[in-house]
N, C-alpha and C positions, 0 to 999 in steps of 0.2 A: 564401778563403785565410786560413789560420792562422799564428797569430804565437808563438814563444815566446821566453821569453826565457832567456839562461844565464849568470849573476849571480857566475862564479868568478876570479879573477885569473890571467892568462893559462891561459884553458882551451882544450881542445887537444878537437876535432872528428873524429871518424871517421867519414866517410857509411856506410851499408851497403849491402850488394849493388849496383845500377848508379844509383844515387845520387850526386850530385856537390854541392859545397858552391863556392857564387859569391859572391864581394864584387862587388855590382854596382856599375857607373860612377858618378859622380857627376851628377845630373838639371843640364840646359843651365840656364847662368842668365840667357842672351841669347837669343834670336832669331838667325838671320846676318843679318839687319836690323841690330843693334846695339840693339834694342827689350829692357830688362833685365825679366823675366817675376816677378810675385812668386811669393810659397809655393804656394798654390793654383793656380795654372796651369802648373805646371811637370808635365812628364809621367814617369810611371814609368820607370825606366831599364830596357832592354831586353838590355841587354847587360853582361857581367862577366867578373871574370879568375876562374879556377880556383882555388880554394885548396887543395884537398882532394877525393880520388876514393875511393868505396868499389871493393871489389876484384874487381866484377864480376857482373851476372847470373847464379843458380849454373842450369844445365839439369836436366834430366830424368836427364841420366847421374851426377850429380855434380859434371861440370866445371865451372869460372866463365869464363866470355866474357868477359875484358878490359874495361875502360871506355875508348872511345877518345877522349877528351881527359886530356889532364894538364895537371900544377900548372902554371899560369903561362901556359896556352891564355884569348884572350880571346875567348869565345864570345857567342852571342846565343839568347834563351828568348824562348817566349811571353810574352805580357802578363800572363796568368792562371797561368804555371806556379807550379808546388811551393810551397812553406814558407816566407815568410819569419818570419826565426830574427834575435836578437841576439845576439853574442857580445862578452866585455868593451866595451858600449855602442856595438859598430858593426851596421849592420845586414849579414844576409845571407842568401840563399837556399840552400835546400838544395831541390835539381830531381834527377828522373827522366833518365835519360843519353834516353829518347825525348823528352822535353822537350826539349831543344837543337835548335836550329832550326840552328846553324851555328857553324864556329871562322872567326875572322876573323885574317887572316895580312896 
């Protein structure tokens, strides 16, 4: 997985084609034990809100397929999907709309 970083004051993101841009959750800092976990044993977060959807797989006719999650959908990705990306010093992923494993409601 690759990392980049994008170093501009409130910069502004557009995924491309079925692409989608996630601020992932914030990793557990407990156990449900009540057990508080340091830095290195905390695990990648798997799930994130939407921030941002490019405008669709284009097909073979021209047309573009919709992306079906939008802004503010909190979904869940693989462990190893897409890109993580920095933007004004947060992290965040930019995934494959078949990367998404699921929207959580």
């Amino acid at each position: 997985m690759a990392t980049a970083t994008l170093t501009a004051s409130k910069t502004k993101v557009r995924p491309l084609d079925d692409r989608v841009l996630i601020k992932p959750s914030d990793p557990e800092e407990k156990t449900r034990e009540g057990i508080y976990l340091p830095e290195g044993a905390k695990e990648k977060p798997m799930a994130g809100t939407v921030v941002a959807t490019g405008p669709g797989k284009l097909n073979e006719d021209g047309k573009r397929t919709p992306v079906a999650v939008k802004k503010g959908d909190t979904v869940v990705f693989g462990k190893y999907a897409g890109t993580e990306v920095e933007i004004d010093g947060v992290k965040h992923m930019i995934v494959r709309e078949s990367e998404l494993l699921g929207v959580l409601e």
